[in-house]
Backbone as CSV, one residue per row, in Angstrom:
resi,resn,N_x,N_y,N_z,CA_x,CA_y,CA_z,C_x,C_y,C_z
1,UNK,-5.399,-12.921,-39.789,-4.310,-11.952,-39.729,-4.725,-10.805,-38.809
2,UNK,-4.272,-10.905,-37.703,-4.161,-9.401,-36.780,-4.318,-8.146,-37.210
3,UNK,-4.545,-7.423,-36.814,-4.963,-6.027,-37.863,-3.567,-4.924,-36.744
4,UNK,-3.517,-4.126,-37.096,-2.374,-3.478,-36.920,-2.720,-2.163,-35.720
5,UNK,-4.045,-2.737,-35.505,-4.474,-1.546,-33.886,-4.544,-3.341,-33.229
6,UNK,-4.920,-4.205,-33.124,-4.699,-5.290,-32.297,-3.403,-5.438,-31.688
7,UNK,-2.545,-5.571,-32.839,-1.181,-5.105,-32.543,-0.794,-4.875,-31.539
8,UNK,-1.022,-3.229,-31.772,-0.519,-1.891,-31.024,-1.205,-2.165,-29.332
9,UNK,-2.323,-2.676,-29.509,-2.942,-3.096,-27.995,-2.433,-4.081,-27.478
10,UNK,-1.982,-5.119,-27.891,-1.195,-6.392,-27.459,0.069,-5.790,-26.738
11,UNK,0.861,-4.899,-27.411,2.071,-4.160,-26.983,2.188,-3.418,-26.254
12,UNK,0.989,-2.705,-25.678,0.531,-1.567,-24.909,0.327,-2.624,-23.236
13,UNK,-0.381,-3.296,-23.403,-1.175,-4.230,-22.577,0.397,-5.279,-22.242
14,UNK,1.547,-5.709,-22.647,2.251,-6.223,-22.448,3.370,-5.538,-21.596
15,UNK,3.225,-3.907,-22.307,4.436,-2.881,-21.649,3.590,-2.839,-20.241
16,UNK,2.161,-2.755,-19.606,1.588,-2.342,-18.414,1.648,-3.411,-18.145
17,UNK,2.069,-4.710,-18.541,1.913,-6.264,-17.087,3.653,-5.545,-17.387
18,UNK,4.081,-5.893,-18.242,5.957,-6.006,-17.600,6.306,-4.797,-16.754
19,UNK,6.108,-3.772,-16.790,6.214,-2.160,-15.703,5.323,-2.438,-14.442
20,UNK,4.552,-3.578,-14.475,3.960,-3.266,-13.054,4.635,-4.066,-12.308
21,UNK,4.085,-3.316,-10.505,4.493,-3.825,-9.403,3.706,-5.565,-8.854
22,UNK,1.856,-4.456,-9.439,0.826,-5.413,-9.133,0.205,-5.367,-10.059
23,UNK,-1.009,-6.595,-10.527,-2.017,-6.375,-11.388,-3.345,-6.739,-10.720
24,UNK,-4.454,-6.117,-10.520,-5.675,-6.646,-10.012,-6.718,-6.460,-10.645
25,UNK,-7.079,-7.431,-10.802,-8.300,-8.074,-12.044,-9.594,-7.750,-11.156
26,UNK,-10.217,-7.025,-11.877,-11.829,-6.678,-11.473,-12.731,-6.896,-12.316
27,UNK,-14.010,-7.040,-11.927,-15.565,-7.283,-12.627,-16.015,-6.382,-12.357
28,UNK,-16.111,-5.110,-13.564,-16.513,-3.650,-13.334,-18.184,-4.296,-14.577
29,UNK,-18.862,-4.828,-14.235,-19.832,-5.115,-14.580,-21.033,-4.364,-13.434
30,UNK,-22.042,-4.092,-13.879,-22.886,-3.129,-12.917,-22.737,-1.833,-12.723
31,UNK,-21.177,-1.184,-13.195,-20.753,-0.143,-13.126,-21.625,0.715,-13.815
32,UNK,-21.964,2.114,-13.144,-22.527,2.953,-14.419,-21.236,3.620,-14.498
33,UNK,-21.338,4.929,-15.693,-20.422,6.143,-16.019,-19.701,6.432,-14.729
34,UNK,-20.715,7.125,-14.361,-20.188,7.826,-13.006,-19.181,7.153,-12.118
35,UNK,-19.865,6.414,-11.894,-18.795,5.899,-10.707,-17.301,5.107,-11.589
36,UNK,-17.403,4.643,-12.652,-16.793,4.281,-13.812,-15.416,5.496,-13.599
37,UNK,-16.131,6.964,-13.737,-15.270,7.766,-14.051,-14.754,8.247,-12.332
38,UNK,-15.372,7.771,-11.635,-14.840,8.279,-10.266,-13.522,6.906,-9.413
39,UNK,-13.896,6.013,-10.106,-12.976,4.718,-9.705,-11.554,5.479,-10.629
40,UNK,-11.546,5.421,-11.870,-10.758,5.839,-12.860,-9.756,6.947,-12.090
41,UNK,-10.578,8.124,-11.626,-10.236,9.304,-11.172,-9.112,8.875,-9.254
42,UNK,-10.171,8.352,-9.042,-8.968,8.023,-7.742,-7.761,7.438,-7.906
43,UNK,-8.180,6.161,-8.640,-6.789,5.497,-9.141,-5.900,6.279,-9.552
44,UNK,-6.108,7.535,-10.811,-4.836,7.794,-11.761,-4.411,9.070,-10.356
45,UNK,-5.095,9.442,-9.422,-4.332,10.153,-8.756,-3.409,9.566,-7.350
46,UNK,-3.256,8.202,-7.181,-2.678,7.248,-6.681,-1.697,6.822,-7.919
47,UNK,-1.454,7.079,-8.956,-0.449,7.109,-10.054,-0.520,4.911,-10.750
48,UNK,-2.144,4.786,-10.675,-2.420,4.090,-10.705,-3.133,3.407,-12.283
49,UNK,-2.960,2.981,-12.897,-3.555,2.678,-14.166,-4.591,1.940,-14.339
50,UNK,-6.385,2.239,-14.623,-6.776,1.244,-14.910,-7.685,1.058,-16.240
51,UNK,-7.307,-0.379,-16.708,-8.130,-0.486,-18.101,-8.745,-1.702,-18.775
52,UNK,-10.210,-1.783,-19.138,-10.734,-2.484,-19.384,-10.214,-2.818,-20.540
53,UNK,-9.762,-4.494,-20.257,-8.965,-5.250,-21.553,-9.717,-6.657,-21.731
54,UNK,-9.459,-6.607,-23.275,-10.046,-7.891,-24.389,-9.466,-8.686,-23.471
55,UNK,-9.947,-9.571,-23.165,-9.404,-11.285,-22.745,-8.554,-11.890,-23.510
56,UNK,-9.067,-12.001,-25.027,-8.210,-12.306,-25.841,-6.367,-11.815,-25.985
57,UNK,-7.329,-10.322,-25.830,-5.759,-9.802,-26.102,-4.658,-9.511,-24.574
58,UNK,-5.603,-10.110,-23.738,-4.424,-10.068,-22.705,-3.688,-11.333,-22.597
59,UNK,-3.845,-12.357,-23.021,-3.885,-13.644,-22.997,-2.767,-13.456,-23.782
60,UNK,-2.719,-12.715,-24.904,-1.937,-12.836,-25.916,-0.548,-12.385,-25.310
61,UNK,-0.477,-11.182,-24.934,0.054,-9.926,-23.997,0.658,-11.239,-23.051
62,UNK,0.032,-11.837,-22.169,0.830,-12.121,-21.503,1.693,-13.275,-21.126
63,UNK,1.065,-14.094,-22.646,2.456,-14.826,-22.873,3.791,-14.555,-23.392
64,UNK,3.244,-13.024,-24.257,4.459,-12.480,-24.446,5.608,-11.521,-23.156
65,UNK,4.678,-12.085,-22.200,5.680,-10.775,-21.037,6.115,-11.871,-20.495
66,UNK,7.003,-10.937,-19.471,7.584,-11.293,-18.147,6.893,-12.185,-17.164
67,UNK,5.050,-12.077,-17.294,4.024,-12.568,-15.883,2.917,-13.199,-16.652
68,UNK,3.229,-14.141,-17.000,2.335,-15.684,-17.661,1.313,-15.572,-17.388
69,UNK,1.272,-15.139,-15.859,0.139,-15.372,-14.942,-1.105,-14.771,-15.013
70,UNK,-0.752,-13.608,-15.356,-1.740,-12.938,-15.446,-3.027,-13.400,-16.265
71,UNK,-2.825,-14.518,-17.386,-3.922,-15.127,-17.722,-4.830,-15.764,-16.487
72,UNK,-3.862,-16.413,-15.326,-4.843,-17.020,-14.462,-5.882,-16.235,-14.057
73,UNK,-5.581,-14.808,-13.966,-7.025,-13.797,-13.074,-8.057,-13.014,-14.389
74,UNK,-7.646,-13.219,-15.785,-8.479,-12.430,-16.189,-9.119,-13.269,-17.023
75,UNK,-10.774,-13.342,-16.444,-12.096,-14.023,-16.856,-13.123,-13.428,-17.255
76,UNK,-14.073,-13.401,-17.937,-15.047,-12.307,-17.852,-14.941,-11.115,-18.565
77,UNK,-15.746,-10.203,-17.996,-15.579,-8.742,-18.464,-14.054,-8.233,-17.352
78,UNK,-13.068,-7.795,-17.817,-12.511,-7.380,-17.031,-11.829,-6.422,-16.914
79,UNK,-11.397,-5.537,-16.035,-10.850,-4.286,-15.701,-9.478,-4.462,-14.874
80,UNK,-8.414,-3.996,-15.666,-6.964,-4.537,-14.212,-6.671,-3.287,-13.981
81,UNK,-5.917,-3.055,-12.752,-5.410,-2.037,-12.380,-4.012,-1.968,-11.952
82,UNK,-3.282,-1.724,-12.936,-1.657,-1.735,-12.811,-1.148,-0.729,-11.986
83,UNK,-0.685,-1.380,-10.826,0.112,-0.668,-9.570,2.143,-0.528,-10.191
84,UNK,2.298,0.605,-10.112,3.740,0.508,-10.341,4.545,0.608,-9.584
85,UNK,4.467,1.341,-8.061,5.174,1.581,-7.199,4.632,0.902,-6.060
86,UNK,3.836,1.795,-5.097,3.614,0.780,-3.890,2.541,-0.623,-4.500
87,UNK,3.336,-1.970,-4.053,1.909,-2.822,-4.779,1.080,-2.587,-3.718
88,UNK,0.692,-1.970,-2.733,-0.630,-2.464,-1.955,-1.345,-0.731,-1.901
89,UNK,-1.132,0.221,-2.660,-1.752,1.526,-3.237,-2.972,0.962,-4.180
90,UNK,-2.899,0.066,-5.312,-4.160,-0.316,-5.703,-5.272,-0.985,-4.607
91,UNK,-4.615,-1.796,-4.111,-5.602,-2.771,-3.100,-6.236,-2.036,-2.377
92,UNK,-5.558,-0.842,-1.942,-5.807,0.206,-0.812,-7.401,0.768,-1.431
93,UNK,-6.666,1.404,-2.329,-7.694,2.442,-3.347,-8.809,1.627,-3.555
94,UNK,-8.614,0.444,-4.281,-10.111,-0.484,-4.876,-11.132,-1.026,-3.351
95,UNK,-10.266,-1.394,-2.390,-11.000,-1.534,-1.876,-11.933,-0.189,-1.093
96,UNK,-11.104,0.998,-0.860,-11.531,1.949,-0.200,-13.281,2.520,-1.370
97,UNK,-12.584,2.483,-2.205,-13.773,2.797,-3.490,-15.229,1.938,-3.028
98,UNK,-15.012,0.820,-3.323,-15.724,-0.167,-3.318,-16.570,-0.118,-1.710
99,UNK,-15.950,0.054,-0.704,-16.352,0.794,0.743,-17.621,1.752,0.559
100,UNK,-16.663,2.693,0.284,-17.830,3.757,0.319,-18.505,4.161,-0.778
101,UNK,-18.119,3.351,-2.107,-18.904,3.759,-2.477,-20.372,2.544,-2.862
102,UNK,-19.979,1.564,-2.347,-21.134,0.474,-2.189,-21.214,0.030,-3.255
103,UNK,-20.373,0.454,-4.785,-20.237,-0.432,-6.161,-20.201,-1.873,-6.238
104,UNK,-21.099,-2.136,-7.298,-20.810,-3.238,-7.643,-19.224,-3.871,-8.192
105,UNK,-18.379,-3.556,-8.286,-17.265,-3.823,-8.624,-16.951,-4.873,-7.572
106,UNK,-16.095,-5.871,-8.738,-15.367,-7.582,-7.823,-14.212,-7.408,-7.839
107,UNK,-13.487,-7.652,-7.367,-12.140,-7.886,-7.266,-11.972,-9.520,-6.945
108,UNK,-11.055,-9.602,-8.189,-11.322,-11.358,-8.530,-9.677,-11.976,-8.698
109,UNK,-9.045,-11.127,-8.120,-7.378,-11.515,-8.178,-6.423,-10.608,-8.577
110,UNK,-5.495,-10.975,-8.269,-4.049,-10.096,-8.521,-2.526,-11.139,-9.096
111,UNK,-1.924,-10.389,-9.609,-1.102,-10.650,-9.325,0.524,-9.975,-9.077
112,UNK,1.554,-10.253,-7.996,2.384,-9.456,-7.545,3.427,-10.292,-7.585
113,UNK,4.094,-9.769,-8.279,5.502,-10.169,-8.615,5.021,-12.023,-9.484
114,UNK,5.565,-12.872,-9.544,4.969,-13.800,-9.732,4.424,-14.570,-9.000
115,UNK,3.477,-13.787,-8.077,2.503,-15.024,-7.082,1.345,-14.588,-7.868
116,UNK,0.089,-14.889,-7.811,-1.135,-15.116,-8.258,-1.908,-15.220,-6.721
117,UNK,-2.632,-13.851,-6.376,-3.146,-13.603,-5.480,-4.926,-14.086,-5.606
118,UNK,-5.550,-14.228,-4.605,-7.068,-14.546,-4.449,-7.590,-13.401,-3.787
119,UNK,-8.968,-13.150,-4.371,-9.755,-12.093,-3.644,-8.971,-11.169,-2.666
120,UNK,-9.518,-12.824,-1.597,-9.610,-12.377,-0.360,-7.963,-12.026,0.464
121,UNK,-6.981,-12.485,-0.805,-5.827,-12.403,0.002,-5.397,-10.275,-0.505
122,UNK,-6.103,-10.407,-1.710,-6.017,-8.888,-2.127,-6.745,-7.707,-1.000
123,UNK,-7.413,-8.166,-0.413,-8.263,-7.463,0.615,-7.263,-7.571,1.894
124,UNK,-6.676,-8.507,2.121,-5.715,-8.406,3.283,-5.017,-7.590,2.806
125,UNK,-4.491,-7.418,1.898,-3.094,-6.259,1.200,-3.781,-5.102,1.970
126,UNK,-4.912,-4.884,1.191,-5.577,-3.391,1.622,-5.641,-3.239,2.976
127,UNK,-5.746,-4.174,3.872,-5.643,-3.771,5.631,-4.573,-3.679,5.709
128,UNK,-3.455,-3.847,5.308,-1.997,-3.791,5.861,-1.603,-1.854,6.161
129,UNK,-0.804,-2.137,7.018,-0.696,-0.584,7.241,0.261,-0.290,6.083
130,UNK,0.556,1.154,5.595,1.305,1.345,4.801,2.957,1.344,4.960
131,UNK,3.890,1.246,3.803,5.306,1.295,4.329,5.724,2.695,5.349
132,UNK,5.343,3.230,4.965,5.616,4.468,6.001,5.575,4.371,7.643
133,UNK,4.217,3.859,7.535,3.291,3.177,9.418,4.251,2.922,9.704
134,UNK,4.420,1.166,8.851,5.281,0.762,9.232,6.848,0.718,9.804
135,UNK,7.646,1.429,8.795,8.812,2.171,9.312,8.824,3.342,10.377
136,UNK,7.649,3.936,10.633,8.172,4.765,11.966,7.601,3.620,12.729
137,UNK,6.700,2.649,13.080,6.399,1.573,13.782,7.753,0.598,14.640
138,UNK,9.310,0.710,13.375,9.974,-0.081,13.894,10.726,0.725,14.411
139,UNK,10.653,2.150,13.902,12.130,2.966,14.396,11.715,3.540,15.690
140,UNK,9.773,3.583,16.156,9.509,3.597,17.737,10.039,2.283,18.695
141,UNK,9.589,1.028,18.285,10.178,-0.271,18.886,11.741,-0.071,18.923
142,UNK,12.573,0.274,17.832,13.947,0.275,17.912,14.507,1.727,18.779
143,UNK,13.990,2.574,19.469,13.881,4.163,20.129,13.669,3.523,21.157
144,UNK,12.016,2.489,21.683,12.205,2.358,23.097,13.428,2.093,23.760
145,UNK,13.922,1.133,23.359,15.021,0.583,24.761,16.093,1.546,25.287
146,UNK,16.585,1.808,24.050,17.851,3.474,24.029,16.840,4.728,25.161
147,UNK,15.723,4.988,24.931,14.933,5.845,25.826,14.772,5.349,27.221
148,UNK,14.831,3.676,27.528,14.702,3.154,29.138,16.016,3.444,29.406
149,UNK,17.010,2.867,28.685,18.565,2.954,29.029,18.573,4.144,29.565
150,UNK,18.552,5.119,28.906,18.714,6.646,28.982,18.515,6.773,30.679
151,UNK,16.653,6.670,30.783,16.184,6.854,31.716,16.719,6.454,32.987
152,UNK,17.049,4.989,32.593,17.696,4.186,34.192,19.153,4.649,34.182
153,UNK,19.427,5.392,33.471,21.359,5.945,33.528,20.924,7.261,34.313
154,UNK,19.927,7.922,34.072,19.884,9.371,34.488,19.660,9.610,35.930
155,UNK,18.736,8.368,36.283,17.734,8.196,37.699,19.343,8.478,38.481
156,UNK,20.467,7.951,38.718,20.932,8.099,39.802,22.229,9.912,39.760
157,UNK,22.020,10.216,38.652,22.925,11.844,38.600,21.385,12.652,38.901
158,UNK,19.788,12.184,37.980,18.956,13.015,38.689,18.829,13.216,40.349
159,UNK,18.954,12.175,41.180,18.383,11.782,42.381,19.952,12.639,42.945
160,UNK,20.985,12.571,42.872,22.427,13.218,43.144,22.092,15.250,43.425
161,UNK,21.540,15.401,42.236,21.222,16.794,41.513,20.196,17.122,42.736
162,UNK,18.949,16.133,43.117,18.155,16.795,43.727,18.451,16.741,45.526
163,UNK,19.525,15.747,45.901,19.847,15.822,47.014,20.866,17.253,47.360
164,UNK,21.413,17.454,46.252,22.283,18.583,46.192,21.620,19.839,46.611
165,UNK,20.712,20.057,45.680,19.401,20.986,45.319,18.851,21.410,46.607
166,UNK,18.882,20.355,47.449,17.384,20.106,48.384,18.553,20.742,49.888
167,UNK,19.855,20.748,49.730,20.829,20.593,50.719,21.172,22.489,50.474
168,UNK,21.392,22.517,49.390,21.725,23.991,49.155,20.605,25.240,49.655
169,UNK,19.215,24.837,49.243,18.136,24.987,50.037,18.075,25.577,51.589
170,UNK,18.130,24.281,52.124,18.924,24.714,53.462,19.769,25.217,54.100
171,UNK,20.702,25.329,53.853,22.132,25.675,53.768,21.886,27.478,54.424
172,UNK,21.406,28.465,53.397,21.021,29.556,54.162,20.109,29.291,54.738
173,UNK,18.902,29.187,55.404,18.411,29.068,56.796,19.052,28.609,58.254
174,UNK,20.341,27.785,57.869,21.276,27.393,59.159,22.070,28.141,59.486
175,UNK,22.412,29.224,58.364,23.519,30.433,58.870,22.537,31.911,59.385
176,UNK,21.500,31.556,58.718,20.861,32.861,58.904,20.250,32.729,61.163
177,UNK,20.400,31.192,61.329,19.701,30.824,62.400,20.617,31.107,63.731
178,UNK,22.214,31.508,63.022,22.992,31.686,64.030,23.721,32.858,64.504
């Protein structure tokens, strides 16, 4: 018989797979405190959740949710980190952590939306530029051509303007010459 804080963790652990964007399963094994509390600390200020969960009880958790899957990535000792908004803000963060700070921490899968991600495909997330890049990225590509148009419409009223320009110029020196 379940005890009634098992419960409450099964339900807790079920509400963070069904609210997330992403889930990424880590091996925070090797970890000391410190860096423990400095991984923790970056994440929750990326509005990021992370928490070392029973196997058991995620297993449980996540046959009761929305994302089955999530049994496939969590093995071991493990640590997930529930992304709610941008999914590639965790990938970003864990891997940037893990960078500099030379931790032992694994990153051993994800999962986003219902795909079931690998390592190494979670590490591509993290190179991707962000949505932002990206959108001024297309609205420069979608700006060039309107900016050539522009340009090749102007070339022949500029070139008009400066023959004008260049004529008016002259104009007093031929009266002044007579």
């Amino acid at each position: 018989m379940p005890t009634q804080q098992k419960v409450d963790q099964v339900n807790s652990i079920q509400g963070w797979i069904d609210k997330c964007t992403i889930a990424i399963s880590t091996d925070h094994t090797g970890l000391n405190v410190t860096d423990m509390n400095l991984l923790r600390k970056s994440l929750r200020e990326n509005g990021i959740e992370y928490r070392v969960i029973k196997n058991r009880l995620a297993h449980i958790a996540a046959d009761n949710s929305t994302k089955p899957e999530i049994k496939e990535i969590v093995k071991g000792p493990t640590g997930i980190a529930f992304g709610y908004d941008d999914p590639l803000a965790p990938a970003k963060v864990l891997s940037e952590f893990v960078k500099s700070t030379r931790s032992p921490l694994i990153i051993r899968g994800a999962v986003m939306g219902q795909s079931v991600l690998t390592a190494d495909q979670v590490l591509a997330l993290a190179d991707l530029p962000s949505k932002e890049e990206l959108l001024s990225r297309l609205l420069g590509q979608l700006n060039a051509p309107i900016s050539s148009l522009l340009y090749v419409l102007n070339g022949p009223v500029q070139g008009l303007a400066r023959v004008l320009s260049r004529r008016i110029e002259t104009m007093p020196e031929e009266e002044n010459a007579d």
